[in-house]
C-alpha positions as CSV (number, residue, x, y, z in Angstrom):
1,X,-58.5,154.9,239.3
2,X,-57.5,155.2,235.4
3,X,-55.3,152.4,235.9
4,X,-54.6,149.0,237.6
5,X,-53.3,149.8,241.5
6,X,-49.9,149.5,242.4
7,X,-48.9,147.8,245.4
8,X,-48.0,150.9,246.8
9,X,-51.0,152.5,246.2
10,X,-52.9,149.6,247.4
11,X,-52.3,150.5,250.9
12,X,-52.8,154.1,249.7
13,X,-51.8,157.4,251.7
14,X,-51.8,155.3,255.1
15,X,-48.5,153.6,254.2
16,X,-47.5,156.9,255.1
17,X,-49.9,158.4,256.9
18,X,-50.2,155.6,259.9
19,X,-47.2,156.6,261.5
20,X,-46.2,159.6,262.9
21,X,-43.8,160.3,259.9
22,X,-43.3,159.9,256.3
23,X,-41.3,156.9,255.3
24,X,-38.9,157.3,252.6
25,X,-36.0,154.7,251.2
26,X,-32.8,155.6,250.0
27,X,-30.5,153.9,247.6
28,X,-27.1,154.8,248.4
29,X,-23.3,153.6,248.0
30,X,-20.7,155.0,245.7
31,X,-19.9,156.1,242.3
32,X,-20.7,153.4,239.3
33,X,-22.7,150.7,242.2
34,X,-25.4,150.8,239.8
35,X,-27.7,153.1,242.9
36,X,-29.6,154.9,239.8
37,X,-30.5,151.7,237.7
38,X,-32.1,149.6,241.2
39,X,-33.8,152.5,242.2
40,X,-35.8,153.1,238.9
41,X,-36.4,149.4,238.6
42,X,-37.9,149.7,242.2
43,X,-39.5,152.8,241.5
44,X,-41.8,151.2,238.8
45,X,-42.3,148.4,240.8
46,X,-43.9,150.1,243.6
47,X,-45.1,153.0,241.9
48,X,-43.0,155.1,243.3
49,X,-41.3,158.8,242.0
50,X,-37.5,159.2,242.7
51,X,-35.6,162.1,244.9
52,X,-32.3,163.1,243.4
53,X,-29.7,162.9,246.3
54,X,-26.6,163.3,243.4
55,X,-25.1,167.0,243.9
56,X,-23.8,166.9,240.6
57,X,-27.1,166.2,238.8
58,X,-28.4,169.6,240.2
59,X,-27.2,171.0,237.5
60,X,-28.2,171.8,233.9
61,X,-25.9,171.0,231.0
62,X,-24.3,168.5,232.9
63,X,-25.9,165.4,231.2
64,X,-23.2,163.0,229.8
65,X,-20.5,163.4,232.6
66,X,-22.9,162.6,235.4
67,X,-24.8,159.7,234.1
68,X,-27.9,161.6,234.4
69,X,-31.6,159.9,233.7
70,X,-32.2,160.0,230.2
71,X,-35.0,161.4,229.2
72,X,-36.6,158.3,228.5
73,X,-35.9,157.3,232.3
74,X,-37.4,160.7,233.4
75,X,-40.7,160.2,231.2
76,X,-41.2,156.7,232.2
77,X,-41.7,157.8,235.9
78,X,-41.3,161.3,237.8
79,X,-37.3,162.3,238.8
80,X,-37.2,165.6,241.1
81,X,-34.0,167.8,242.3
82,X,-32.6,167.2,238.8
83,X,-31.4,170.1,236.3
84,X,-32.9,173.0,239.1
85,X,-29.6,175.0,238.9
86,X,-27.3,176.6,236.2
87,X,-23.9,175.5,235.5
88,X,-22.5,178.6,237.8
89,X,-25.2,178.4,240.7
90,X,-23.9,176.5,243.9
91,X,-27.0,174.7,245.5
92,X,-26.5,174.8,249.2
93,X,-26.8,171.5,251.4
94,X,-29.1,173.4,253.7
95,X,-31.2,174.3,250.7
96,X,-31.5,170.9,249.0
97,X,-32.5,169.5,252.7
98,X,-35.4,171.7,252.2
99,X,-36.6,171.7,248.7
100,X,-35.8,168.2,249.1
101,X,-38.2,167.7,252.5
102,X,-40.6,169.6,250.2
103,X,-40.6,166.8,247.3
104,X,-40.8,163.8,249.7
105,X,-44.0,165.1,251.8
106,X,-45.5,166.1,248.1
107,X,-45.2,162.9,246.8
108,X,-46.1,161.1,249.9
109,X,-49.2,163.2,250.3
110,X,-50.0,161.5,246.8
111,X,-50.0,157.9,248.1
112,X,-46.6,156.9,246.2
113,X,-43.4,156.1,247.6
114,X,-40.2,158.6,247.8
115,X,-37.1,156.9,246.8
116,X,-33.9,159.0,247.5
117,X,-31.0,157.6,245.4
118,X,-27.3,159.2,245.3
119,X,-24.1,159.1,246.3
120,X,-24.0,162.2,248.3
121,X,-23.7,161.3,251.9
122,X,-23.8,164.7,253.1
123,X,-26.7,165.8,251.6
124,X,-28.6,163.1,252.6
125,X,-27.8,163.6,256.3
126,X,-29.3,167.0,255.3
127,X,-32.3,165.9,254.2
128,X,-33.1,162.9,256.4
129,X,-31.7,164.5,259.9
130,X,-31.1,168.6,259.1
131,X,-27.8,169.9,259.4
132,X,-25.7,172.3,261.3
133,X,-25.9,175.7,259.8
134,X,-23.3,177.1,261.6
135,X,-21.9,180.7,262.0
136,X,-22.1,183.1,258.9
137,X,-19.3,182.8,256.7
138,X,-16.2,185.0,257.6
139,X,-14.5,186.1,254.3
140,X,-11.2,187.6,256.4
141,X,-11.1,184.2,258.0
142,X,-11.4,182.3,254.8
143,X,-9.3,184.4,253.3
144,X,-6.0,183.9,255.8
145,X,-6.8,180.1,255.9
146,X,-6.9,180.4,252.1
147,X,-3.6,182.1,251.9
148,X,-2.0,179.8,254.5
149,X,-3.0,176.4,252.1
150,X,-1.9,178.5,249.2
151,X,1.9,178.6,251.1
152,X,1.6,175.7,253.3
153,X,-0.6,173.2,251.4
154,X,-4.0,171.9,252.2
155,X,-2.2,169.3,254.5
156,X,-1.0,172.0,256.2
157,X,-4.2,173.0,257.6
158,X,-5.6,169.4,257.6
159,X,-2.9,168.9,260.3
160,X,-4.5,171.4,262.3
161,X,-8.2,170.8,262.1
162,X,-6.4,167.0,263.4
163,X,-5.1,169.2,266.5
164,X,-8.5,170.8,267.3
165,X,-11.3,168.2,265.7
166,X,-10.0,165.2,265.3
167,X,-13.1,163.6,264.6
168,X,-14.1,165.9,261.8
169,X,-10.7,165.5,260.4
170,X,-10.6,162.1,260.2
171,X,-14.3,162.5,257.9
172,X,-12.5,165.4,255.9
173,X,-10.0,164.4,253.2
174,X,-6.7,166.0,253.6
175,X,-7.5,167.4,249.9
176,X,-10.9,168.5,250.7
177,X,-9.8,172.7,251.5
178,X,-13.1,173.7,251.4
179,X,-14.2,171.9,253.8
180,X,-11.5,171.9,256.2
181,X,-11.6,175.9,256.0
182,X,-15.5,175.5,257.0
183,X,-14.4,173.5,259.9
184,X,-11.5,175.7,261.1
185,X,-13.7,178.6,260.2
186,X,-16.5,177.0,262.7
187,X,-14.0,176.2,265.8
188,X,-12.1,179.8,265.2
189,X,-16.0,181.8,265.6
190,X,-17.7,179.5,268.4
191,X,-14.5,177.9,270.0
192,X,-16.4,175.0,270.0
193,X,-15.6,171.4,267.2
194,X,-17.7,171.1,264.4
195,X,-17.7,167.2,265.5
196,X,-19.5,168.8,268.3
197,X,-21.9,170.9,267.1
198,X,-23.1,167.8,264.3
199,X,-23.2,165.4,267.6
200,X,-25.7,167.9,269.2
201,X,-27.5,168.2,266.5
202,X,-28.0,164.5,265.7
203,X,-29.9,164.6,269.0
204,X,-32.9,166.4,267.3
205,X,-35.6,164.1,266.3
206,X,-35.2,163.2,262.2
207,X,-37.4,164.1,259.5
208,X,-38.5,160.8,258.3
209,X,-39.0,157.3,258.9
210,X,-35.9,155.9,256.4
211,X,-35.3,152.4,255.3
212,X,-31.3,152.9,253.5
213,X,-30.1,150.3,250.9
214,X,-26.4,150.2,250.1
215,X,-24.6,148.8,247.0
216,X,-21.5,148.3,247.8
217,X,-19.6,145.9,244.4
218,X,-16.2,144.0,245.2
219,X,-14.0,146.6,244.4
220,X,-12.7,144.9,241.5
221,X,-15.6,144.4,240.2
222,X,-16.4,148.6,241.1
223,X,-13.2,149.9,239.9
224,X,-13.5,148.6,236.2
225,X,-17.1,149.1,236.2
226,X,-16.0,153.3,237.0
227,X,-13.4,152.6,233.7
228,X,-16.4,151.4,231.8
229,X,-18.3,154.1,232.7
230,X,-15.7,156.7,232.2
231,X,-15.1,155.2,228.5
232,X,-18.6,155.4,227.2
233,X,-18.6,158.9,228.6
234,X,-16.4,159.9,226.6
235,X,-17.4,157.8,223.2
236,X,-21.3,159.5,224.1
237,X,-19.1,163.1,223.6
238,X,-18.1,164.1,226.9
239,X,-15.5,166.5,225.6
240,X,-17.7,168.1,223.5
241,X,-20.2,168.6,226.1
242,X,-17.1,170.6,227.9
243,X,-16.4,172.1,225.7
244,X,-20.0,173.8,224.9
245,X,-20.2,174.8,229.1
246,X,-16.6,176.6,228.3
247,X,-18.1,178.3,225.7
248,X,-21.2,179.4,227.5
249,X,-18.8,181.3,230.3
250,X,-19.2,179.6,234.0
251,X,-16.4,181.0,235.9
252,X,-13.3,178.5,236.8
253,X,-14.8,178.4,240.3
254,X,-18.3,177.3,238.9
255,X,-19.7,173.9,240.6
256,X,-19.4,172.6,237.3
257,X,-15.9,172.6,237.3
258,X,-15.5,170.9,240.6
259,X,-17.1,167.9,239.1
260,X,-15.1,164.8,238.3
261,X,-14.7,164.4,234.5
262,X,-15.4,168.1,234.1
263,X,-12.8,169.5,235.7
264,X,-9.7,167.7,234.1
265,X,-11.8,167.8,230.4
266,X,-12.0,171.3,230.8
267,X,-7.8,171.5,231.5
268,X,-7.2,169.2,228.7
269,X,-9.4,171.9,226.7
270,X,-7.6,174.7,228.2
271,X,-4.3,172.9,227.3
272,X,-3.2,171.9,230.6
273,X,-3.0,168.5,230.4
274,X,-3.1,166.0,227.4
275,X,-6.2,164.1,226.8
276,X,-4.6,160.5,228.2
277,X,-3.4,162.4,231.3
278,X,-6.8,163.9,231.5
279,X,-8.5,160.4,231.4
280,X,-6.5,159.0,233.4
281,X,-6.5,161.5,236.5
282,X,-10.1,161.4,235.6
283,X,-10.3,157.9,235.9
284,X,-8.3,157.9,239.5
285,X,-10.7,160.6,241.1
286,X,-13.4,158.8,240.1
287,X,-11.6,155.9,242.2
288,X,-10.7,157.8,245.1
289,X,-14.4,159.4,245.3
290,X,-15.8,155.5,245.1
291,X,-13.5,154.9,248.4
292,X,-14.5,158.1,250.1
293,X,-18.2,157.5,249.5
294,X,-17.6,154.0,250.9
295,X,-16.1,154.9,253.9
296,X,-19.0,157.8,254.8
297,X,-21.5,154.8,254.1
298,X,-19.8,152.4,255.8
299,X,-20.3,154.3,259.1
300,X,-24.0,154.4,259.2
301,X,-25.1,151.3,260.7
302,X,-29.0,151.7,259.8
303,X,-27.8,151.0,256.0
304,X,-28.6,147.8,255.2
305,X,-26.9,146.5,252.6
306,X,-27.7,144.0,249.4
307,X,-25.8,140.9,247.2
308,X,-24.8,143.1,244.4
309,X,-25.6,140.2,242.3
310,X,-29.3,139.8,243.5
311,X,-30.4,143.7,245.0
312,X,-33.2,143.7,242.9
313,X,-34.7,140.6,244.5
314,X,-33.3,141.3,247.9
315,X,-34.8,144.7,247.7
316,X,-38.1,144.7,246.6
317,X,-40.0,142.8,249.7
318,X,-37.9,145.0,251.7
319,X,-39.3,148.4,250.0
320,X,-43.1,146.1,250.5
321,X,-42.7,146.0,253.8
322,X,-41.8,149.1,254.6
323,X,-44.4,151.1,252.9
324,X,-47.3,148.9,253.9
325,X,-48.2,147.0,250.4
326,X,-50.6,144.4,250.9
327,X,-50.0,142.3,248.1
328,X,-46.9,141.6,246.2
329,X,-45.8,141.0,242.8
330,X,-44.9,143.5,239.9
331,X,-47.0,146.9,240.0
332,X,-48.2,148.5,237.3
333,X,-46.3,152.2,236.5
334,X,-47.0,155.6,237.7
335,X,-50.1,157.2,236.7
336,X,-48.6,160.3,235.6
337,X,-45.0,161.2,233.8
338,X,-42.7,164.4,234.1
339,X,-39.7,166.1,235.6
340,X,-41.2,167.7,238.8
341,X,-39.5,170.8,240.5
């Protein structure tokens, strides 16, 4: 080898290869928990390459307002799912399970650890379990269910989907329209809950073998983190960075625009809202997303989560153990560099 082993690569391709599946970890928990810095100070510890599991990070020109890798970060050890889309090109959950599934088994297949890190709880489920596909899309239904929030309000429908799926409505914000309109959408075609159909298909066998890790701060010590964040976003030049994806044309409805920090940038831009309102709603999304993120995590008792204060400790004999190093202690870095995919 041109350089020193890694633990990891110690035990070589059988730390995945021994079992029936690959094993893969994933850092998880919500917005500004610190997920991104533990898993690249794991990563280089155990050799390892990271899987983007951020939906935001997907996409290109979107640097400052998601906290993206650096480059630096990306040169110092492989990153992939990042910066594979344009600004105005949605990347399906279905998709990303796959070209996600595709990265992991590549990378194990190399004798180095996957590490999945992100906040994105529903794309993980599609990576490590599959997902539902459901019926095609109905654009008439979509449509009158559109119309009816657009009279009614989004709580409106919410209040239905409660009715017919209460499960499902109680994992779908009342704010969240499209994806209470995916779950009416569902019911209306089959006549059967979406809560029904993801129960069923839980029952299929998963993907991979997955250790999660969950950060999960005092709230306190979260929320001002998130308004720390937020600030140095916007000293780095987060308006400016707006203001360059106005110019380049993405349509309103762009994923871009959907983003937190993004969206009310771009209506402070468009003269919509002042600057301090901006921040501030900002600043509260972010907040609210931390909570939702939270409460998806919280409900997935394989997570196993770590003393904000101590994760790196607490983690690394974990990730050992779980992909079959034989000796511990710090590992020397990855033997090649690079933004795969």
């Amino acid at each position: 080898m041109s350089q020193p082993e890694t633990n990891a690569q110690a035990a070589g391709p059988a730390a995945n290869a021994r079992v029936g599946k690959v094993r893969v970890a994933a850092i998880v928990g919500p917005t500004g928990a610190g997920k991104s810095r533990l898993a690249l100070r794991m990563a280089e510890r155990i050799g390892g390459e990271i899987v983007n599991c951020d939906s935001r990070l997907f996409y290109r020109g979107l640097d400052i307002g998601t906290a993206k890798p650096t480059a630096d970060e990306r040169r110092r050890l492989p990153h992939h799912l990042i910066d594979i889309r344009s600004p105005d090109s949605p990347l399906d959950v279905a998709v990303y399970g796959r070209l996600a599934r595709a990265a992991i088994r590549e990378i194990a297949e190399r004798g180095r650890p996957p590490i999945i890190v992100g906040g994105s709880g529903l794309y993980l489920r599609a990576l490590l379990d599959g997902i539902f596909a459901g019926p095609a899309a109905s654009p008439e239904l979509r449509a009158r269910l559109r119309q009816t929030a657009a009279l009614e309000g989004s709580a409106a429908l919410h209040g239905r989907l409660r009715e017919l799926d209460p499960e499902a409505a109680n994992r779908i914000a009342p704010g969240d329209l499209k994806r209470i309109v995916r779950a009416l959408e569902v019911f209306e075609v089959t006549g059967r809950p979406l809560s029904v159909h993801h129960a069923e298909h839980r029952l299929a066998e998963p993907s991979f073998e997955a250790l999660k890790l969950g950060l999960a701060p005092p709230r306190a010590v979260l929320y001002a983190a998130i308004e720390r964040r937020f600030g140095a976003m916007l000293a780095a030049g987060l308006v400016e960075e707006v203001r360059r994806l106005l110019a380049v044309g993405p349509s309103s409805n762009a994923p871009v625009f959907d983003a937190i920090g993004y969206r009310q940038i771009a209506a402070f831009l468009r003269g919509e809202l002042g600057l301090e309102d901006a921040i501030a709603l900002a600043k509260r999304e972010s907040r609210r997303l931390a909570k939702r993120q939270l409460t998806w995590f919280r409900r997935d008792p394989a997570i196993r989560w770590l003393d904000p204060e101590g994760a790196e400790e607490e983690a690394l004999p974990m990730l050992l153990m779980f992909f079959g190093a034989r000796v511990p202690g710090q590992a020397a870095g990855p033997q090649n560099s690079g933004v795969s995919l």
